[in-house]
KEZA-894533 format. One line per 4 residues: their letters; for each residue y, x, z of C-alpha. Coordinates in steps of 0.02 Angstrom, whole numbers, plus 32768, in hexadecimal, padded with zeros to 4 digits. Example, Ala and Ser with C-alpha at 12.3 -4.5 7.8 and 13.67 -1.06 7.14 Angstrom:
<atoms>
as = 7F1F/8267/8186  7FCB/82AC/8165
</atoms>
This chain:
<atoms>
xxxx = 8A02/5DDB/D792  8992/5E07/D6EC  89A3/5DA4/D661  891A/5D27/D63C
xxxx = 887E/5D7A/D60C  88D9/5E3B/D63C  887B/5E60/D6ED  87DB/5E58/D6FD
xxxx = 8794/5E46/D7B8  871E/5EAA/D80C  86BE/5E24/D867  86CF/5D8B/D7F6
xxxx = 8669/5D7B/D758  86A7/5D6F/D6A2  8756/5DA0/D6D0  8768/5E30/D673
xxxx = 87BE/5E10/D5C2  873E/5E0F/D553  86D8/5DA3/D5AB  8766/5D24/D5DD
xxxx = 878D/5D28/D504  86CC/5D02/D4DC  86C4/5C6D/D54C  876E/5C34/D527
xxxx = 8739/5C3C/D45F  8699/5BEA/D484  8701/5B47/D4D0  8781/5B55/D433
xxxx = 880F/5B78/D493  889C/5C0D/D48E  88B5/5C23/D55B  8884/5BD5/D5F8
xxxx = 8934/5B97/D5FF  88FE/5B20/D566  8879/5AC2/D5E2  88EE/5A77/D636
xxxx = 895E/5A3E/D59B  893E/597C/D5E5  89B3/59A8/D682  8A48/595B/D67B
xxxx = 8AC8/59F8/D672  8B2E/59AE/D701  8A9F/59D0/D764  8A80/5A78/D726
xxxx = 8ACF/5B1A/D79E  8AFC/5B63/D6FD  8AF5/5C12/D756  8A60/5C77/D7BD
xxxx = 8A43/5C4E/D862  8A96/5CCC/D8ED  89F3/5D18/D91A  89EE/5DEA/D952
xxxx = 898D/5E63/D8D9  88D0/5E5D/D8C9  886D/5EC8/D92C  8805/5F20/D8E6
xxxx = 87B8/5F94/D948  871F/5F49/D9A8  8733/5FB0/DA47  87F9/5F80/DA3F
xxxx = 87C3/5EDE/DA2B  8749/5ED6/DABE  87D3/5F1E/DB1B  8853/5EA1/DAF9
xxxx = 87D9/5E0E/DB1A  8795/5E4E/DBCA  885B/5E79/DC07  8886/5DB4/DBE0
xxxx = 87CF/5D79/DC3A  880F/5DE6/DCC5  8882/5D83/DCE9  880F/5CDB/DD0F
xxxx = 87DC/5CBD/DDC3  8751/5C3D/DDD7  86E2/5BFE/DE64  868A/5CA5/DE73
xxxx = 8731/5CED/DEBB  8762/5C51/DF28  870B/5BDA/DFAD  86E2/5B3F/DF46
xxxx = 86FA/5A90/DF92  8727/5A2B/DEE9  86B1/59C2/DE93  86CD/591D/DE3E
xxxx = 864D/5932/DDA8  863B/59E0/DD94  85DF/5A28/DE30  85CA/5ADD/DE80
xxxx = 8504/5B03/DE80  84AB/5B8C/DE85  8468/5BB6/DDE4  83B8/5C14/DDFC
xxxx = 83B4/5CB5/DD9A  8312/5C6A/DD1D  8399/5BE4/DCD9  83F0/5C5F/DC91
xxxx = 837F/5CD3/DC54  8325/5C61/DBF0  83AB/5C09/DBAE  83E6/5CA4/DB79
xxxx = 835D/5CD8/DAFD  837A/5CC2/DA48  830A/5C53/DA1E  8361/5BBF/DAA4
xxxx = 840F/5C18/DAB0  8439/5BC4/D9F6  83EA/5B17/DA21  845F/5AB4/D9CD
xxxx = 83D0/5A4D/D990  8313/5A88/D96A  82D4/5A52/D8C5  823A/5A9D/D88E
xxxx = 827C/5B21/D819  82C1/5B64/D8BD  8270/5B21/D95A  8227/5BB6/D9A1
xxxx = 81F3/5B4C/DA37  829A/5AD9/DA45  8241/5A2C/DA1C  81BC/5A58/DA9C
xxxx = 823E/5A90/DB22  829E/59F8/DB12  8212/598C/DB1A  81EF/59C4/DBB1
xxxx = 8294/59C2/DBE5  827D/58E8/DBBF  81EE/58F0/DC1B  8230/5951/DCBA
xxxx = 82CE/58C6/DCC1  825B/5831/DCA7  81F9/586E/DD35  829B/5880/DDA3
xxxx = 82F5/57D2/DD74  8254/576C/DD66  826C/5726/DCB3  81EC/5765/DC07
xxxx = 8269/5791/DBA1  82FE/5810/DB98  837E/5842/DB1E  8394/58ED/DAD0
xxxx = 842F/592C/DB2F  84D6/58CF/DB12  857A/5936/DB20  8594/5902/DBD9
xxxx = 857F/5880/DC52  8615/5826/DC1A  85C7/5812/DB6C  8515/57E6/DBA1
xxxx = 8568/574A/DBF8  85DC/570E/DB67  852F/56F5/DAFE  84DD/56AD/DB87
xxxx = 855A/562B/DB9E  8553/5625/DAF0  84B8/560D/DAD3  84A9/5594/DB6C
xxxx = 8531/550E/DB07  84C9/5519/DA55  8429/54FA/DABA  8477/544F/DB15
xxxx = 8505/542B/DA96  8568/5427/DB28  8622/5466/DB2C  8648/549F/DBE7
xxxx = 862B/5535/DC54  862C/5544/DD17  8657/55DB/DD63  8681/5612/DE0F
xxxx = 871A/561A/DE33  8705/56CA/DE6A  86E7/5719/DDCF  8732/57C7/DDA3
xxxx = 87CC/5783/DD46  87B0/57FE/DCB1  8708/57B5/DC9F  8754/5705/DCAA
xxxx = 87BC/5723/DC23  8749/5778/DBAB  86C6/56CE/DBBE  876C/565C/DBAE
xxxx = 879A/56CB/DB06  86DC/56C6/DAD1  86C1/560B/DAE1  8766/55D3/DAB8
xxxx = 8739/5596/DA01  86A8/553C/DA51  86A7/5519/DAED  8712/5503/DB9E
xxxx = 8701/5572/DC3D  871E/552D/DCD9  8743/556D/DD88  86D8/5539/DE18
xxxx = 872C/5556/DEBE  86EB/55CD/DF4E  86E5/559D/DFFB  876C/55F1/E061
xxxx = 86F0/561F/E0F9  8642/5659/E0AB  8694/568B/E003  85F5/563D/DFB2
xxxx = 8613/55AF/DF37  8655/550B/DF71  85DD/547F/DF4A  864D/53F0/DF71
xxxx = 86B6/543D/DEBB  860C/5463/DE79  85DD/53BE/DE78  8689/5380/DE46
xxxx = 867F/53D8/DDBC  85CC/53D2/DD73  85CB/5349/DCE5  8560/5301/DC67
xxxx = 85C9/5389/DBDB  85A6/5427/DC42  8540/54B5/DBE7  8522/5522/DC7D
xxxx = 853D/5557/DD1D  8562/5618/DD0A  8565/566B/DDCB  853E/5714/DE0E
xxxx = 84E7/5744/DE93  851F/57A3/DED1  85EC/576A/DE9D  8671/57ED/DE5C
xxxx = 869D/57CF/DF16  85F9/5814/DF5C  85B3/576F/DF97  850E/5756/DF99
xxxx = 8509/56AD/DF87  8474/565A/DFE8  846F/55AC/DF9A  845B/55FA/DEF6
xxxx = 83AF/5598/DED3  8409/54FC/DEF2  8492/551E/DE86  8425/5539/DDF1
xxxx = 83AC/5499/DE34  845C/5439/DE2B  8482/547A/DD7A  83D7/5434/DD48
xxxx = 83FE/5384/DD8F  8473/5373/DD25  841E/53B3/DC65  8484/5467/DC6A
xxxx = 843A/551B/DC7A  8444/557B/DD0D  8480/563A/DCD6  8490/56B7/DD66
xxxx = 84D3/5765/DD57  8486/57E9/DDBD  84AB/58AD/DDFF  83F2/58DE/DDE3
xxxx = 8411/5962/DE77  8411/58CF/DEEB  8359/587B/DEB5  82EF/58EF/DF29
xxxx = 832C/5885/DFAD  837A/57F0/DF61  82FD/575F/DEEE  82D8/576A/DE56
xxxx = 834F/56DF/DDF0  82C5/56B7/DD80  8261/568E/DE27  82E2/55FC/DE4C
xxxx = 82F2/55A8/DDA5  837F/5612/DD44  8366/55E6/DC93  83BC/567F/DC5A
xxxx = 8402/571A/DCB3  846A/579C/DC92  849F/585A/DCE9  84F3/58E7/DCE6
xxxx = 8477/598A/DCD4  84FF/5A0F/DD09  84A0/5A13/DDBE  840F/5A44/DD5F
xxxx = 8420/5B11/DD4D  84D4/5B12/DD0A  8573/5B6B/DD2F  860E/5B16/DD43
xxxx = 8675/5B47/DC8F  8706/5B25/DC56  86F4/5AB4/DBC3  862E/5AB8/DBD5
xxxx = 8578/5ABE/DC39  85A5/59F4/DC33  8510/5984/DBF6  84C6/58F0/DC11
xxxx = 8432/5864/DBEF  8407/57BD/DBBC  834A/5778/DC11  8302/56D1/DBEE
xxxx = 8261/5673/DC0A  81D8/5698/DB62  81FB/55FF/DB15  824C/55E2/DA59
xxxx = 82CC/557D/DA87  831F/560B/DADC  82D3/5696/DA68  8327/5652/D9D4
xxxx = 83C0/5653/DA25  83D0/5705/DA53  844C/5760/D9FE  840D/5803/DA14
xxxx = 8367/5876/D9E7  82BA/5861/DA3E  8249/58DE/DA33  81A7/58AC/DA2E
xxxx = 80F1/58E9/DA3C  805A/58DE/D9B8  7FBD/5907/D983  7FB3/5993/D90D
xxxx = 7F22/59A2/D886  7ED2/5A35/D8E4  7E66/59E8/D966  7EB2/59E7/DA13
xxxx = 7F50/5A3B/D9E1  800A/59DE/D9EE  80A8/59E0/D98F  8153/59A0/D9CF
xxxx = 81D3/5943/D959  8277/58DC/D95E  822F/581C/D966  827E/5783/D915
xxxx = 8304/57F4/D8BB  8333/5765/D852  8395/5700/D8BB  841B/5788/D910
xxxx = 84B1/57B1/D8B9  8474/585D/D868  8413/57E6/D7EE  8470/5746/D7F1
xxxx = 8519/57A8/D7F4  85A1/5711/D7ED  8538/5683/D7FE  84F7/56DC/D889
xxxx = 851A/564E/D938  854D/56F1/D9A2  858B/57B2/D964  8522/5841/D9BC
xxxx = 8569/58D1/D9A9  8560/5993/D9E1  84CE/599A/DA4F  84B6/5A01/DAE6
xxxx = 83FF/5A49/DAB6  8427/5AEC/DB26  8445/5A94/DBBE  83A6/5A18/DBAE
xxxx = 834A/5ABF/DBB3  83A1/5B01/DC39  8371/5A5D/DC9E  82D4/5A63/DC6D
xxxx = 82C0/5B27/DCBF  831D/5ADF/DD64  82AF/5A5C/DD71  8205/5AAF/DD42
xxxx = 823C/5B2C/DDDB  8272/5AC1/DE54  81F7/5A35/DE46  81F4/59A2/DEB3
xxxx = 81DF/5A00/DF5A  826E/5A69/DF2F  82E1/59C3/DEF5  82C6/5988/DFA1
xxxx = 8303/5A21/DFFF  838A/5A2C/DF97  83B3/5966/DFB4  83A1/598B/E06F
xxxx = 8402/5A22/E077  849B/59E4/E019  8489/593F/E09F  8493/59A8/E128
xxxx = 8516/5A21/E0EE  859D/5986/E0BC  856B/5930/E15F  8589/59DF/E1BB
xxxx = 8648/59ED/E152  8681/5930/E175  865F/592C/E237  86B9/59D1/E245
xxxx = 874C/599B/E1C9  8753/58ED/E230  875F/5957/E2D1  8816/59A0/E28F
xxxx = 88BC/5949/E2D8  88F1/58CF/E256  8850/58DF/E1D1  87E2/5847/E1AF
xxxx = 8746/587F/E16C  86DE/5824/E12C  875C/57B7/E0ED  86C9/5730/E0E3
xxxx = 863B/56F9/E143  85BA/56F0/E0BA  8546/5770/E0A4  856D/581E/E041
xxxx = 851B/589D/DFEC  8581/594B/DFAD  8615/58F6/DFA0  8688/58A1/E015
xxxx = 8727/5854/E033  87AA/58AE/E0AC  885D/5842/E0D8  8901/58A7/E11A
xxxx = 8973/5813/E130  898E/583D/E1F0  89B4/58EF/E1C1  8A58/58CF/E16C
xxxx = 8A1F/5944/E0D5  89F3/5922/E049  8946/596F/DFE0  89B8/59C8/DF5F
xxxx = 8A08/5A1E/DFF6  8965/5A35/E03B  8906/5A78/DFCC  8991/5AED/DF8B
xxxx = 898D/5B4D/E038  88B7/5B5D/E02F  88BC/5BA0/DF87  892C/5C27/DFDF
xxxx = 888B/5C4E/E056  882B/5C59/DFE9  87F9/5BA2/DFDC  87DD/5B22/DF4D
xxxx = 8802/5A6E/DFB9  87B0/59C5/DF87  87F4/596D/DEE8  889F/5913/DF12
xxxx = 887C/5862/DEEE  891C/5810/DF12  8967/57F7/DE61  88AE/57C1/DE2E
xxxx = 888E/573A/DEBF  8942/5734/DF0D  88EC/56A9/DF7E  889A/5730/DFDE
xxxx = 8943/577C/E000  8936/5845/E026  8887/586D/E011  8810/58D7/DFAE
xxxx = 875D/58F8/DF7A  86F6/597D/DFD5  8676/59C4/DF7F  85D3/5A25/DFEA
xxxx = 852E/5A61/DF88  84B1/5AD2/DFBC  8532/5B5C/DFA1  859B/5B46/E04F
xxxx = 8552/5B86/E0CE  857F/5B5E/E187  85FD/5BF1/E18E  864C/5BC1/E0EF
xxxx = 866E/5B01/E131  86A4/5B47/E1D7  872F/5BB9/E182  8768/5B24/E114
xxxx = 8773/5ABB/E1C6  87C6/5B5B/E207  8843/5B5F/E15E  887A/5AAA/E174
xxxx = 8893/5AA5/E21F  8919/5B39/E211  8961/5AF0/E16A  897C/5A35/E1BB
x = 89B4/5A94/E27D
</atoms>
């Protein structure tokens, strides 16, 4: 390992020693080691880190990188039946060749020193969701779903002064935990139970549990379960009755077919874009939104950016611009009432592509499609000696739940033996929601056709025979 300022590398700036001694002299300081002088020494490894030699050479390099990527398999190589937040689509070729120019593939944010068509892009990209989920106003992407419905909660308990949360019982349990971690300095979550039969939320505990200190009612529609619950306008007409907000998180694949929340009285609603012209990533192509009605009162409690449209001096001409900067956390910074953090510019742009393509004609097919497909894969599953799917009677879309109590086996087991042919099974739920016993979440999108859900029947049949 070179000594401190001995090596300098070929594709890192200022490394080599002369440079490294300017900037060090510049800061006043004799070595990088000296930075970190307020480090307790116990603390310190007081020796260099077991790392293999620097390569140097780029083609080496390239080399060494594509022989460890070699050894990934992802859904491309497998049959894909897993879900449960992050989706199989298909991903029309335009997504990613526009999100792949230079000007949008370094949209971290789009300030006008560097916009280059950004602010306008994700204004539209407001516009386009708006449109979809009924409500005026969107949010600037948030880092996922997951974080779009922390701040809506959020901002649902400043807005009443209100300390508790409803939430379905249902919820994806990492979710669950993230709002409980979120809130917890603020504000109590609480679980809402599902009915056993329809899977849809019970409204006998609903009622139970709706009080004069609830925030909000925070569903989704449709649940991590794939219910697509049909009393959702009553739900948020109950939440109403009673002074809290009605928040409902959508898939925005699902609202060619499915009402618009903002239609039935949401007051805010959040999503997960991934649908939208993504590919599933590990550790990425996540993002989501925050809509509300155009009112201040919900404006002003937006912790993210809002791009908005003006007037510029030159007569019928338009400029875009981040609105009402002053009250997120970039300019309040700690006094700010909510953080927003890395934003997900790329993938608003992406969305924005998907959606400009596929406009409302093409939402529906691919709302119908995706109905009939999962419809197609449960009745066939349900046919199999043992299998009970759907698990519930309420209605479904892309995802559903499939039970294997009568088969002896259990989903680990199960699954183990499809990945063998080939096969990706649903997502085991039975440390999650041990009340369902052995079952897990199937996942169909436009992707599986009827010869891909016939050899999954096929698979399971041998695997449970």
């Amino acid at each position: 390992m070179p000594k401190d300022g001995a090596y300098g590398h070929p594709y890192i700036p200022n490394t080599s020693p002369a440079a490294r001694r300017r900037m060090l002299a510049a800061i006043g300081v004799a070595s990088a080691a000296d930075l970190y002088d307020a480090v307790p020494t116990g603390l310190k490894l007081k020796r260099p880190l077991d790392l293999p030699p620097p390569i140097a050479s780029e083609y080496a390099l390239r080399r060494h990188v594509e022989g460890i990527l070699a050894k990934n398999k992802s859904c491309a190589d497998l049959l894909n039946f897993r879900g449960a937040g992050c989706w199989q689509h298909y991903v029309p070729a335009v997504c990613d060749e526009i999100n792949r120019r230079g000007e949008f593939l370094t949209a971290y944010a789009g300030w006008s020193y560097s916009d280059h068509g950004k602010l306008q892009a994700i204004f539209e990209y407001q516009s386009l969701i708006g449109e979809l989920v009924g409500l005026d106003v969107v949010s600037t992407p948030t880092y996922d779903m997951g974080a779009a419905a922390n701040s809506a909660v959020a901002m649902a308990c400043r807005l009443t002064g209100r300390k508790r949360i409803l939430v379905p019982a249902s919820l994806d349990r990492a979710r669950l935990s993230q709002m409980r971690g979120f809130t917890k300095p603020f504000a109590s979550v609480i679980e809402v139970a599902i009915d056993k039969k329809t899977g849809e939320l019970d409204r006998k505990d609903l009622t139970a549990k709706l009080a004069a200190d609830t925030a909000a009612v925070y569903i989704e529609v449709p649940s991590f379960l794939g219910i697509v619950d049909a009393g959702a306008p009553d739900i948020v007409k109950r939440a109403h009755a009673k002074g809290a907000l009605a928040i409902v998180g959508v898939d925005p694949s699902t609202l060619g077919v499915l009402e618009a929340p903002g239609n039935y009285g949401a007051d805010l609603v959040v999503g997960e874009l991934q649908p939208l012209g993504m590919h599933m990533n590990g550790g990425g192509g996540q993002a989501g939104f925050i809509a509300s009605r155009d009112e201040p009162r919900f404006v002003d409690e937006y912790p993210s950016f809002l791009i908005s449209l003006t007037r510029a001096p030159e007569s019928g001409a338009f400029g875009f611009g981040v609105g009402t900067l002053d009250r997120t956390s970039y300019h309040k910074r700690h006094a700010a009432t909510d953080y927003y953090g890395t934003t997900q510019w790329l993938w608003g742009i992406t969305a924005a592509v998907y959606l400009s393509l596929m406009g409302p004609a093409g939402m529906r097919e691919l709302g119908e499609g995706i109905i009939q497909r999962a419809a197609y894969a449960a009745e066939h599953l349900g046919r199999i000696k043992g299998v009970k799917a759907p698990l519930f009677t309420g209605a479904c879309f892309k995802e559903f739940v499939v039970n294997f109590d009568r088969t002896g086996k259990t989903v680990a087991a199960i699954n183990k033996r499809l990945l063998r042919q080939g096969i990706i099974g649903g997502k085991d739920l039975s440390h999650a929601f041990p009340a369902l016993g052995q079952s897990a979440l199937f996942c169909v999108t436009e992707i599986h056709d009827r010869a891909a859900i016939d050899r999954l029947a096929a698979a399971l049949k041998e695997v449970l025979s």
